[in-house]
C-alpha angles and dihedrals in degrees: 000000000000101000089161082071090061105036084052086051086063132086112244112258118227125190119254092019136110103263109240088220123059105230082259097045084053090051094041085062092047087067083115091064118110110258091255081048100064095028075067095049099047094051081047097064096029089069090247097127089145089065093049121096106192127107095241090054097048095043086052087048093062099033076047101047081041082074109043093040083054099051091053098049099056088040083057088048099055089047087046096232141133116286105192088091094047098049133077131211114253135162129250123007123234111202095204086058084053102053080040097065091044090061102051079042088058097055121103088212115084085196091045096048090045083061096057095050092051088042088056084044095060096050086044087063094042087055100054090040093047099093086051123024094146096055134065093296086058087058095039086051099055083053098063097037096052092050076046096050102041083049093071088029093070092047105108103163097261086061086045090055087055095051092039084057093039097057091044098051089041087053095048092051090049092044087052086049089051099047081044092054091044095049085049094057097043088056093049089056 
C-alpha cells in the first residue's frame, strides 16, 4: 500500500488553522486503502478506539485516555472527592502531558484550557506517528489531527459562548454529583 500518495494528495494540516479537507473529503481520498485499512480508519473517526487493533490507534487511546484520566483527577482533587470512578486504566505515563493538564487545569478560561489540552493532543499525535509518517499510522494521524483541527475550525465566538456554557454547566453538574457522592459517603461513616 502506498499511504505516502495519499498522504501527498492532502493539504498539510497546521495547528490552530481552518483544514483545507472536510473529514469526508479526507475519507473519500483514502479509497486506495486495503479493506482492514479503512475499516480502521473508519472505527477510528467514528470514536470506536476500543474496536482497532493497530498499534497507532491503541497508543492514541492511552496518551489519549492520559489526558482525560488527568483532567479528572485534578478536577476530583479540587472537589475533594474520590477519583477511582472517574479515571480510566492506560498504559505508560508521560510526565510533560501531566504538567500539561495542570496547566490547562490552572486557567481561569474553560475555552483556553480546552485548547491546551487539544494542542497536547496534536503533538501527541505527532509523536506516535513520528517512526512511520508515511505508513498507516500517518494516515491514522492525519485522522485524528484533522477531527482535532475542524473542531477548533467551526468555534466563532458565539459557538464559543455555547462551549464555554456547556462545560461549565457540565462541570457544575459533575462537581453536584461529586459533593453528592461525598456527602453520601460521609453519612454512610
Amino acid at each position: 500500500m502506498d499511504y505516502a500518495y495519499i498522504l501527498a494528495s492532502l493539504p498539510m494540516l497546521r495547528w490552530g488553522e481552518k483544514p483545507l479537507v472536510t473529514v469526508d473529503e479526507f475519507r473519500g481520498s483514502c479509497m486506495l486503502l486495503t479493506e482492514a485499512d479503512a475499516m480502521e480508519l473508519d472505527r477510528l473517526l467514528a470514536g470506536q478506539l476500543e474496536e482497532c487493533v493497530s498499534a497507532f490507534v491503541r497508543e492514541w487511546s492511552h496518551a489519549d485516555t492520559q489526558i482525560r484520566s488527568a483532567v479528572a483527577r485534578g478536577r476530583c482533587e479540587n472537589a475533594g472527592v474520590e477519583i477511582s470512578a472517574y479515571v480510566r486504566p492506560f498504559f505508560g505515563c508521560d510526565m510533560v502531558t501531566q504538567k500539561v493538564v495542570a496547566d490547562a487545569l490552572a486557567s481561569k478560561n474553560p475555552l483556553a484550557a480546552e485548547r491546551i489540552l487539544d494542542q497536547q493532543r496534536w503533538a501527541l499525535v505527532d509523536e506516535i506517528a513520528f517512526e512511520h509518517p508515511f505508513k498507516l499510522q500517518g494516515v491514522l494521524a492525519y485522522a485524528v489531527k484533522l477531527t482535532i483541527a475542524w473542531r477548533w475550525a467551526v468555534l466563532d465566538q458565539g459557538k464559543a459562548d455555547v462551549v464555554i456554557e456547556d462545560l461549565i454547566v457540565t462541570n457544575l453538574k459533575d462537581e453536584v454529583s461529586m459533593t453528592r457522592l461525598l456527602n453520601e459517603e460521609n453519612v454512610a461513616r
